[in-house]
C-alpha positions as CSV (number, residue, x, y, z in Angstrom):
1,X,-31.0,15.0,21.3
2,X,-32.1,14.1,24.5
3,X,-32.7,10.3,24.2
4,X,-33.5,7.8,26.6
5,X,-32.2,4.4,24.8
6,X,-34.5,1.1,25.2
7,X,-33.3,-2.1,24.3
8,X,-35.4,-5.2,23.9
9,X,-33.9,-8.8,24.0
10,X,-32.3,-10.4,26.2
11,X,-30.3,-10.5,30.1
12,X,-28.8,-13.1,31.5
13,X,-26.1,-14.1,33.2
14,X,-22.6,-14.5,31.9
15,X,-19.6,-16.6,33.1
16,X,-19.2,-16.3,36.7
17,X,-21.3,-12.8,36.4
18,X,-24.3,-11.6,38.1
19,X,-26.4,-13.2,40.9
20,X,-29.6,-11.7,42.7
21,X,-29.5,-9.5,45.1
22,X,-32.1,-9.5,47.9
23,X,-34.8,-6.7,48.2
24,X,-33.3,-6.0,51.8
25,X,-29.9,-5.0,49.8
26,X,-29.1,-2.0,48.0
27,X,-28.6,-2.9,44.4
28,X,-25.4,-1.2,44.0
29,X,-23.8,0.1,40.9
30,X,-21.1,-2.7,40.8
31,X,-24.0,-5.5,40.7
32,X,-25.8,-3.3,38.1
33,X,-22.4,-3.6,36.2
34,X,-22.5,-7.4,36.9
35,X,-26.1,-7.4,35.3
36,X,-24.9,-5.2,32.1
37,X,-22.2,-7.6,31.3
38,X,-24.1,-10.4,32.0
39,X,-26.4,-9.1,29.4
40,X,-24.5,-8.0,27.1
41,X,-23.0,-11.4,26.9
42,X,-26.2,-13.2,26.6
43,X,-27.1,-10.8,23.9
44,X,-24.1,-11.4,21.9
45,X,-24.6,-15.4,21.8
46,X,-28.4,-15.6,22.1
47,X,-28.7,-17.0,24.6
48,X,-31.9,-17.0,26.2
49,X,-31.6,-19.7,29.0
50,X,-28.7,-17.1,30.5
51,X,-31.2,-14.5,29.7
52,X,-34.1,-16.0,31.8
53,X,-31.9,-16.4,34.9
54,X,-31.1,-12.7,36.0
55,X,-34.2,-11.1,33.8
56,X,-37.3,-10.0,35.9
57,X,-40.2,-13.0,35.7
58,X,-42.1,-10.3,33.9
59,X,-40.2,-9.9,30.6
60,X,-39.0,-13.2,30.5
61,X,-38.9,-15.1,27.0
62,X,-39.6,-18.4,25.6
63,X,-37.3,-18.6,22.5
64,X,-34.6,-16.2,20.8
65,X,-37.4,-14.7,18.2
66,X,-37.0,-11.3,20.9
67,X,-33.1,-10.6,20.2
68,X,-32.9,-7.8,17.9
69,X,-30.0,-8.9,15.3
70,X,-28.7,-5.2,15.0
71,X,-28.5,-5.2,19.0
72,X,-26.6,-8.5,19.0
73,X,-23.6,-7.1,16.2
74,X,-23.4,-4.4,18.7
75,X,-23.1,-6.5,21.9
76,X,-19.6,-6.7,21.5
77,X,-18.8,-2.8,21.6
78,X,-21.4,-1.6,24.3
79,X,-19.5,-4.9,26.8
80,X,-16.2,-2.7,25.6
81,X,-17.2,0.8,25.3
82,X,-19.6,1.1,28.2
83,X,-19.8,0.9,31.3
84,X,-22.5,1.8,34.8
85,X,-21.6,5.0,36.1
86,X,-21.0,4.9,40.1
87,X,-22.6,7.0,42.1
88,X,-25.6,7.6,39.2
89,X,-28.4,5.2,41.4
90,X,-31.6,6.5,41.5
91,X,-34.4,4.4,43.1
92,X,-38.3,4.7,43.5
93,X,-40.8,1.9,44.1
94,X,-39.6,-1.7,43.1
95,X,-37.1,-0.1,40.3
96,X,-33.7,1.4,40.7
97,X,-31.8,2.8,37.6
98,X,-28.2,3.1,36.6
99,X,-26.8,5.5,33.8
100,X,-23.6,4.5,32.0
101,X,-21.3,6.2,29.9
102,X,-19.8,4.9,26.4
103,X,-16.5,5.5,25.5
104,X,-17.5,6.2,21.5
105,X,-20.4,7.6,19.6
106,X,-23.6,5.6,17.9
107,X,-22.8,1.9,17.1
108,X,-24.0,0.3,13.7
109,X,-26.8,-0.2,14.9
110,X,-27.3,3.6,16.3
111,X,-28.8,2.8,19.9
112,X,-26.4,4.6,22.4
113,X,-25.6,7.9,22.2
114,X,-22.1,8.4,23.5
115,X,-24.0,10.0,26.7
116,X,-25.0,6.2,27.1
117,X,-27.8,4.4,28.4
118,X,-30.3,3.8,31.7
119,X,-30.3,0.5,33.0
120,X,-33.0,-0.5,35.1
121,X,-33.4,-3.5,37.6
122,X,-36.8,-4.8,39.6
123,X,-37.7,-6.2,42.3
124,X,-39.0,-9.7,41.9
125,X,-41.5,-11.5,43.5
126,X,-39.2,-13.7,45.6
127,X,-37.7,-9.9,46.8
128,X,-34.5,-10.1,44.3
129,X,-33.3,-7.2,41.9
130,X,-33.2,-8.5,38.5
131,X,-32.7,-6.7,35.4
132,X,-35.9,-4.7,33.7
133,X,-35.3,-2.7,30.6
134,X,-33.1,-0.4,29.3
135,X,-34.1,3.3,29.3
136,X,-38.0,3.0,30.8
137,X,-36.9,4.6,34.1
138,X,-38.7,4.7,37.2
139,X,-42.2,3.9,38.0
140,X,-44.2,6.2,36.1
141,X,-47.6,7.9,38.1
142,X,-49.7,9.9,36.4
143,X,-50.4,12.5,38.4
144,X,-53.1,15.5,38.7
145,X,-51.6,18.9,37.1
146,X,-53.5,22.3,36.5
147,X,-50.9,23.5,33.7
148,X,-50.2,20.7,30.6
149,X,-47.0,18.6,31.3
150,X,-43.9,20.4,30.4
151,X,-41.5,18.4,28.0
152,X,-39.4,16.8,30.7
153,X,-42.6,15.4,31.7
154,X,-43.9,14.9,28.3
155,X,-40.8,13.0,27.8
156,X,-41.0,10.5,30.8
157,X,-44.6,9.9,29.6
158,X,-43.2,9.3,26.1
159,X,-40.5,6.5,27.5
160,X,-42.9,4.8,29.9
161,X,-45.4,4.4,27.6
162,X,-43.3,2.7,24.7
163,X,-41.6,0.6,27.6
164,X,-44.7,-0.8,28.4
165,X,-45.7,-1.1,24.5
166,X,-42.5,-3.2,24.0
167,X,-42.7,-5.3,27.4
168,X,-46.5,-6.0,25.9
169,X,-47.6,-4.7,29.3
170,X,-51.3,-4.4,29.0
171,X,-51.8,-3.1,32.7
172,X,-49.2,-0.2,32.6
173,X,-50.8,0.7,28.8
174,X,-54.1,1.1,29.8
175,X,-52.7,3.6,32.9
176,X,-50.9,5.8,30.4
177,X,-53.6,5.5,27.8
178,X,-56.6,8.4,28.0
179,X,-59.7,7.0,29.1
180,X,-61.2,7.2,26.0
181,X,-59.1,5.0,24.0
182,X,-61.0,2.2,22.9
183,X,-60.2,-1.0,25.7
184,X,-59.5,-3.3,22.5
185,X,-57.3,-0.7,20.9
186,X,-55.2,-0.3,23.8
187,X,-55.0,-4.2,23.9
188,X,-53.3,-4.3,20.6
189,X,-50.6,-2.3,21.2
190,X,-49.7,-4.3,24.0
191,X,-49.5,-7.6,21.4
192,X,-45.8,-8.9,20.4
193,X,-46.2,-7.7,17.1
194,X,-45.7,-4.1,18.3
195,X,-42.6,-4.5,20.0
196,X,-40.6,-3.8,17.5
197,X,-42.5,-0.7,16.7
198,X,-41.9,0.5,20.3
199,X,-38.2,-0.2,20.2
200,X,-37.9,2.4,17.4
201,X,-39.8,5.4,19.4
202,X,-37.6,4.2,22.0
203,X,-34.1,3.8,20.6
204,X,-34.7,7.0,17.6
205,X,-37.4,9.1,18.9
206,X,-37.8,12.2,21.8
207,X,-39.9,14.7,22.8
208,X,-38.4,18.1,21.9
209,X,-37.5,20.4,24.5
210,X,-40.2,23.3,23.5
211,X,-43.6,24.6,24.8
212,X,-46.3,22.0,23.5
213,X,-49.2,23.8,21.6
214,X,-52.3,23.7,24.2
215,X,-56.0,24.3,24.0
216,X,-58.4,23.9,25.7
217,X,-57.4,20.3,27.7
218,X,-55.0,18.7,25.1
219,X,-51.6,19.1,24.2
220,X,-49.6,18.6,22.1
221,X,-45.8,18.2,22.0
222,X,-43.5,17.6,18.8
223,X,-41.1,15.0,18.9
224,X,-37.5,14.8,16.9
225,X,-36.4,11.1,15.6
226,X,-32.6,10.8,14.6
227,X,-33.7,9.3,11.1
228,X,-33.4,12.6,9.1
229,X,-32.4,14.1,11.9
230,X,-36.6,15.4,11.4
231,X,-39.7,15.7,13.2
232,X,-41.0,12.9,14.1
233,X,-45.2,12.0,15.1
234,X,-46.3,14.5,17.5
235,X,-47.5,13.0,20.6
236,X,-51.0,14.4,21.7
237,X,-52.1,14.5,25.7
238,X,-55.4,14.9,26.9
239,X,-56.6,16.0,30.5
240,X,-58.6,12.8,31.7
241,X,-62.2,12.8,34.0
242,X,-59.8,12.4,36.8
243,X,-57.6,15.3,35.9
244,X,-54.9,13.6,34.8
245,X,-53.0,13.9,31.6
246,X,-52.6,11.2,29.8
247,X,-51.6,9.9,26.4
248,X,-54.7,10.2,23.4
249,X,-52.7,9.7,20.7
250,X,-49.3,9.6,18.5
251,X,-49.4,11.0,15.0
252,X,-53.0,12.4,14.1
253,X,-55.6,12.7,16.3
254,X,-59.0,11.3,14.9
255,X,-60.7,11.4,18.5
């Protein structure tokens, strides 16, 4: 299974670990290593003030309702197990992103594959890299296509779009949402509540590597979720007034 793991919770910065880079510095893998340690250990003792420091201003939290408590009795192994892998930098935008490799299969809580995870850092307002998410890769554009996405596509859609569920990004939401979604809808999925919701698309869920079923302008592509090891809600793209595919729905279509 093909999955691109997305953890919620914390960052931070651990003892003596990472500080910010400036935007005029490469974020090398080293610092991105600094930054998954540094998480890794605020995850394990909740500690959000550490957290705050090194995470980007835009997914910073108030209180340590956000740590997920089957994340934090894994912290321990993925600080042991994994690790960035150098030379695996990939940058676009204001985001560069760092795969890592684990030494071991699935933890308890099942949320790295032993292929490992993305980790992905931002550029901040005051121009330093700080850490982003796990797993929702680089900037995502919609862009103009005659033929319907393929599934690697399908797939980047699939991660962006529960990234920005679980960040509660409104703004990058709406982009990925077909225009016919109902504004107020779209603003509900970007509410807290849903967070955990997204985490599970993210950390179980994938789009399957096959042809979606097309006609006329929609899509749709099946998804496999590791519960089961079964199908999971198929995800259903739609060709937009602007020509661009975008997300109508997950599950059944009613539109």
């Amino acid at each position: 299974m093909i999955v691109v793991a997305a953890l919620g919770g914390g960052a931070l910065l651990g003892t003596g670990c990472a500080t910010s880079q400036n935007a005029e510095t490469v974020p090398l893998p080293a610092y991105a290593q600094s930054v998954w340690t540094a998480y890794w250990s605020a995850v394990e003792r909740g500690d959000v003030a550490d957290w705050n420091r090194i995470a980007h201003s835009s997914v910073r939290k108030a209180d340590g309702t956000g740590f997920d408590p089957r994340v934090q009795t894994d912290a321990r192994s993925f600080l042991t197990l994994c690790s960035v892998q150098s030379g695996s930098m990939a940058m676009a935008g204001d985001r560069a992103s760092y795969r890592t490799r684990c030494a071991d299969g699935p933890t308890q809580s099942g949320l790295f594959p032993a292929a490992g995870a993305e980790i992905v850092l931002r550029r901040d307002a005051d121009d330093a890299w700080r850490f982003f998410c796990f797993g929702c890769g680089l900037p995502y554009h919609p862009q103009s296509e005659e033929e319907a996405l393929s599934p690697y596509d399908a797939q980047r859609l699939w991660v962006a779009f529960w990234s920005a569920v679980e960040r509660g990004d409104a703004g990058e939401v709406r982009q990925l949402l077909h225009s016919s979604f109902p504004a107020e809808a779209a603003g509900e999925l970007a509410r807290p509540g849903m967070a955990g919701e997204a985490r599970t698309f993210l950390y179980q869920c994938s789009v399957r590597p096959l042809a979606p079923a097309v006609a006329d302008d929609r899509a749709r592509y099946r998804t496999r979720c590791l519960l089961g090891d079964g199908d999971g809600a198929e995800m259903t793209v739609a060709r937009d007034s602007d020509q661009v595919w975008r997300i109508l729905c997950v599950g059944s279509c009613r539109r």
